[in-house]
DRENDO-1510 file (C-alpha; in Angstrom, 1 decimal, always signed):
<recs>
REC; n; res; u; v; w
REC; 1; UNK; +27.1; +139.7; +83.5 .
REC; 2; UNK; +28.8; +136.3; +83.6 .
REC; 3; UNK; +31.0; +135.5; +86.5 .
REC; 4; UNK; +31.8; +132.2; +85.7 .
REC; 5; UNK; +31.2; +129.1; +83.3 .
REC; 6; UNK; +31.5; +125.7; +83.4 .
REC; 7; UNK; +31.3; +123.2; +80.7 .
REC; 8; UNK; +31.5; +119.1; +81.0 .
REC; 9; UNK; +32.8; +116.4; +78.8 .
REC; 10; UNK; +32.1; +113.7; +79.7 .
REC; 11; UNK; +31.8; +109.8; +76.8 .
REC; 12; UNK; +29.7; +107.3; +78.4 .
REC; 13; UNK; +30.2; +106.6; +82.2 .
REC; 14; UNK; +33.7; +107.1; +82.8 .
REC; 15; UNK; +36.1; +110.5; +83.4 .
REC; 16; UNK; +34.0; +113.6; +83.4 .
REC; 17; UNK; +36.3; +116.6; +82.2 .
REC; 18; UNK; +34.9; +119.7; +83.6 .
REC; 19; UNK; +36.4; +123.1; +82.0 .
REC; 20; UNK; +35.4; +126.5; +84.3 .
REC; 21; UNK; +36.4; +129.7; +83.5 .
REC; 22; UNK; +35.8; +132.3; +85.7 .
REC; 23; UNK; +35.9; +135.7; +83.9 .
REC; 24; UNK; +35.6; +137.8; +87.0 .
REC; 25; UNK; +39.1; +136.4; +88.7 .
REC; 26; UNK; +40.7; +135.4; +85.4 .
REC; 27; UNK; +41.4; +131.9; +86.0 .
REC; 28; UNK; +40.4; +128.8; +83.7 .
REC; 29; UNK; +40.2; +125.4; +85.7 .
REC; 30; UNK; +40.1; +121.8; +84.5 .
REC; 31; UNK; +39.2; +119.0; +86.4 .
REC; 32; UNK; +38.8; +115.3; +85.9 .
REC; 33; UNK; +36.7; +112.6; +87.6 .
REC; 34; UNK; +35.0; +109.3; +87.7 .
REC; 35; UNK; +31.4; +108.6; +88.0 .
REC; 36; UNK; +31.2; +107.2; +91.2 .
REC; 37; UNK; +28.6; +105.0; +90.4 .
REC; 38; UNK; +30.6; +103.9; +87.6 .
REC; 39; UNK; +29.7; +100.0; +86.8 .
REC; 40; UNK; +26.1; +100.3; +88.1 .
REC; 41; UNK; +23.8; +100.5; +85.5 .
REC; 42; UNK; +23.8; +103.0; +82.5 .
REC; 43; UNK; +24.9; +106.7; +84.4 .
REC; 44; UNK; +24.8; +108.6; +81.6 .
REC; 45; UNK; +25.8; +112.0; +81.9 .
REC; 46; UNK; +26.5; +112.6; +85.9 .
REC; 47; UNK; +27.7; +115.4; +87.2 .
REC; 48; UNK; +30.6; +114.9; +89.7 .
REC; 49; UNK; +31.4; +118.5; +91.7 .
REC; 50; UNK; +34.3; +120.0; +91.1 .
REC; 51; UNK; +35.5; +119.6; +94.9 .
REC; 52; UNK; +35.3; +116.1; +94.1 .
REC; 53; UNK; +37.1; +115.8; +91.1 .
REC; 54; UNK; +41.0; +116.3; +90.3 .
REC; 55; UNK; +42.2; +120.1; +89.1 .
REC; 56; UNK; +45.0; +119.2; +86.1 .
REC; 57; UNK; +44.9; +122.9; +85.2 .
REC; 58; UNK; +44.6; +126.2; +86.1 .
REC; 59; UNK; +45.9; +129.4; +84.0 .
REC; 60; UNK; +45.5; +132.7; +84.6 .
REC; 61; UNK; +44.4; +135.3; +82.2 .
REC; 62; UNK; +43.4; +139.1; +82.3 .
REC; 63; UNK; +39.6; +139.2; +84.2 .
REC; 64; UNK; +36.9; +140.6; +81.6 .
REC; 65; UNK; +33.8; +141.6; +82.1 .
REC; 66; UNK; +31.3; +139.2; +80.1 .
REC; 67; UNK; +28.0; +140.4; +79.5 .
REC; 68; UNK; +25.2; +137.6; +79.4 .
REC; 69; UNK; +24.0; +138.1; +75.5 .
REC; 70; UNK; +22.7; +134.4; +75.2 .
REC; 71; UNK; +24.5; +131.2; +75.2 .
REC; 72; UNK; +26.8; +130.0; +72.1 .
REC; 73; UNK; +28.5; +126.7; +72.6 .
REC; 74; UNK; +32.0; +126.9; +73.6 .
REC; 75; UNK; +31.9; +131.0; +72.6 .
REC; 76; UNK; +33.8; +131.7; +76.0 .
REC; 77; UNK; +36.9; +128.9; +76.2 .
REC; 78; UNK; +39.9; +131.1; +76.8 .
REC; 79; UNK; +42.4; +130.0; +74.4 .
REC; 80; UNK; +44.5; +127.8; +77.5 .
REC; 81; UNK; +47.5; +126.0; +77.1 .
REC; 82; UNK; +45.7; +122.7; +78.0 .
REC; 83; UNK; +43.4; +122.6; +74.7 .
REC; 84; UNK; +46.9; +123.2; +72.2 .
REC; 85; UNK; +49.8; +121.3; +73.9 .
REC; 86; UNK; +48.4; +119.0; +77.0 .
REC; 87; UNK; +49.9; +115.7; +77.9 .
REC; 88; UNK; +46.9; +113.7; +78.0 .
REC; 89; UNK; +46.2; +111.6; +74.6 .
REC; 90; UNK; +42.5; +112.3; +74.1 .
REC; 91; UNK; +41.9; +108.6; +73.1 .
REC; 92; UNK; +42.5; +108.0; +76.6 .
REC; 93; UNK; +40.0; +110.3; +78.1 .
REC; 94; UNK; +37.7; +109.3; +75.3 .
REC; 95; UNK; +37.9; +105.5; +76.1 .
REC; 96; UNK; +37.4; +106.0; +80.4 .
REC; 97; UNK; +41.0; +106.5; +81.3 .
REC; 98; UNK; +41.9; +102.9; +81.6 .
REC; 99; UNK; +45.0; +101.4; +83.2 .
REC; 100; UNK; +47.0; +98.3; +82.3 .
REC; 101; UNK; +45.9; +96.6; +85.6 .
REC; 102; UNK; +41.8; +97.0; +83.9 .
REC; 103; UNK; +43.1; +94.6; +81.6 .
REC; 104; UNK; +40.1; +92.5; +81.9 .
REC; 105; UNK; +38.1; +95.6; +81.1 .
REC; 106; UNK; +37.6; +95.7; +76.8 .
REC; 107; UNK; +39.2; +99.1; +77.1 .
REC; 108; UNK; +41.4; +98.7; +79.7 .
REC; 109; UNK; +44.1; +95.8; +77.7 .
REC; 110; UNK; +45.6; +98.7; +75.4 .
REC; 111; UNK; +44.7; +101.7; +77.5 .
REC; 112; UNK; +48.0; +103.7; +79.3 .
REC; 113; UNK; +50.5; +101.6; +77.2 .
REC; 114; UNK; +53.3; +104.3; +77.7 .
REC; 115; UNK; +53.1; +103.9; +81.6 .
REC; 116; UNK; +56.6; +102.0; +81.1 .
REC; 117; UNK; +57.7; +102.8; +78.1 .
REC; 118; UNK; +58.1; +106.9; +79.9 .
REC; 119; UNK; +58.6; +106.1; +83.3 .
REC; 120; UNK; +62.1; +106.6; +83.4 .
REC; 121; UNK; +61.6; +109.8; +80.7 .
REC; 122; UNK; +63.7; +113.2; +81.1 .
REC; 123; UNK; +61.0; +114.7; +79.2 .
REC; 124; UNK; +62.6; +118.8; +79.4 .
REC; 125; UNK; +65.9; +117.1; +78.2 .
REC; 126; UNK; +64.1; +114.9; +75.4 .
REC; 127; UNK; +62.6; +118.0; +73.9 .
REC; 128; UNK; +65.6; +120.2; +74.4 .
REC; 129; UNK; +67.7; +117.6; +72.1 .
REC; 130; UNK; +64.4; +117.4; +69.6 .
REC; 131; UNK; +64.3; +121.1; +69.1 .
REC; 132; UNK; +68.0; +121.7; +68.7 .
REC; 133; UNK; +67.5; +119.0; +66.4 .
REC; 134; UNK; +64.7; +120.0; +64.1 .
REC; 135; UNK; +66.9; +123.1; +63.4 .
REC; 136; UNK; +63.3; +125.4; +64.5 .
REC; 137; UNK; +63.9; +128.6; +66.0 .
REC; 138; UNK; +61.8; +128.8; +69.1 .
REC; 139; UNK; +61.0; +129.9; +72.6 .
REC; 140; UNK; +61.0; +127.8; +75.5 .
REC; 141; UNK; +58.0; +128.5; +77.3 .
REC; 142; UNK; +57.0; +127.1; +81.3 .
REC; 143; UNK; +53.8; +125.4; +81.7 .
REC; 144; UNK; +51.1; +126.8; +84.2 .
REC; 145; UNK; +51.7; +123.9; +86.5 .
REC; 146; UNK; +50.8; +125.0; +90.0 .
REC; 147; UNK; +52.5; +122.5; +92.8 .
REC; 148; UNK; +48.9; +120.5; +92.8 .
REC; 149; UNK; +48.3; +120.5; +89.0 .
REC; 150; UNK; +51.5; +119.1; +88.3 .
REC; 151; UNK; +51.3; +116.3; +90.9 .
REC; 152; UNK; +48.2; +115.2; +90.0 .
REC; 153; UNK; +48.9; +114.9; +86.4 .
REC; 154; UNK; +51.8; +112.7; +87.1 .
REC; 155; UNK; +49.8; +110.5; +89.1 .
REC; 156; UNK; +47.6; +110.2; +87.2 .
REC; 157; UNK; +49.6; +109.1; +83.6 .
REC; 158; UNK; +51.6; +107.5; +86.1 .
REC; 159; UNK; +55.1; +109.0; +83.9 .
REC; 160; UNK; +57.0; +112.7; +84.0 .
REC; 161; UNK; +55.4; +115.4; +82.4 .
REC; 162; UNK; +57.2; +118.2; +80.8 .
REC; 163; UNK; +57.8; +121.6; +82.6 .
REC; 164; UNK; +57.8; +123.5; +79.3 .
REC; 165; UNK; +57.1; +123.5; +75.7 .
REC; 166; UNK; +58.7; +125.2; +73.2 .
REC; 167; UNK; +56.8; +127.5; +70.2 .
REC; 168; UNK; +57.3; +130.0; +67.2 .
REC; 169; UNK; +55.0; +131.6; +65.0 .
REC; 170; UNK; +54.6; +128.8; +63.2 .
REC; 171; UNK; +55.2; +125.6; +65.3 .
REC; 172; UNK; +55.7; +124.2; +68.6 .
REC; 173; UNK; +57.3; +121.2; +70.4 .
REC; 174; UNK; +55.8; +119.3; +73.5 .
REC; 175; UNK; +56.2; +116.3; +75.3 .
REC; 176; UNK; +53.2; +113.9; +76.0 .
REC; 177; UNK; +52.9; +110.3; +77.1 .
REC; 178; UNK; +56.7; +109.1; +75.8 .
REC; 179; UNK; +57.2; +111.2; +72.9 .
REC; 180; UNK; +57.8; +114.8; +71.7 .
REC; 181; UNK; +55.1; +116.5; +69.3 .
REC; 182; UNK; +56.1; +119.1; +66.5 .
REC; 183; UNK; +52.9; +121.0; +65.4 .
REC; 184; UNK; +52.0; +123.3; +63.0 .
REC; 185; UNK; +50.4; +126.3; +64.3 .
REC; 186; UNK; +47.2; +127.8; +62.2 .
REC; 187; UNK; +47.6; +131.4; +61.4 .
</recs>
């Protein structure tokens, strides 16, 4: 039986994104982190603890029993909030999760551009107006924020985060990084 998996992401040296769902207490977990030998040497493929790294989600779901059959890439992800409507631009994440003050960094001139752009953002109101707007008929829906996830998201894009989203059978609305998302959802 599988209790529990944990998978890593993780592009060259910078954050590691570490995904853990634990089937047995029903509750999927990601964390972030930095290598911390990050600028020494080529550090290929780390792995930084989960006690050391940030938690930017956590979602509860029913517990299931998982029997061990073999391993299938990505066959267990429980279908979380955080991979359809989460307020981190990938691109970011992809390119080390630069800030404006890494300027001198290649990645770091154009990384976190929104930083004052959404600082002063009312991002539930923004997508309140947007939806009215788009004449969609859907349901507001809460995040999974816990007190910690929530915090530590803001910190770290450093601008407000939504505390819901909104979503029909066929599309939703977020808000992510300055602007408000309209999706189509597959069927």
């Amino acid at each position: 039986m599988v209790d529990k998996e944990e998978s890593y992401g993780f592009h060259w040296d910078y954050p590691l994104i570490n995904c853990v769902n634990d089937f047995e207490n029903g509750i999927f977990y990601v964390y972030v982190a930095r290598n911390p030998l990050e600028g020494v040497g080529d550090h290929f493929g780390w792995y930084i603890d989960t006690k050391d790294s940030i938690k930017i989600d956590e979602e509860a779901f029913e517990p299931v029993f998982h029997p061990f059959t073999g391993y299938q890439a990505r066959e267990n992800d429980y279908p979380a909030v955080y991979f359809s409507f989460h307020p981190f631009p990938g691109g970011w994440w992809q390119d080390g999760g630069r800030y404006p003050e890494d300027a001198e960094d290649y990645y770091g001139a154009r990384m976190a551009d929104w930083i004052d752009k959404a600082k002063d953002d009312d991002p539930d109101e923004m997508l309140k107006e947007a939806v009215e707007k788009s004449g969609y008929q859907m349901d507001r829906v809460a995040y999974p924020w816990t007190k910690e996830t929530k915090k530590n998201v803001t910190e770290l894009l450093r601008c407000p985060v939504a505390d819901y989203y909104y979503i029909s059978d066929d599309h939703a609305a977020y808000y992510a990084i300055g602007e408000i998302n309209f999706v189509e959802i597959e069927q």
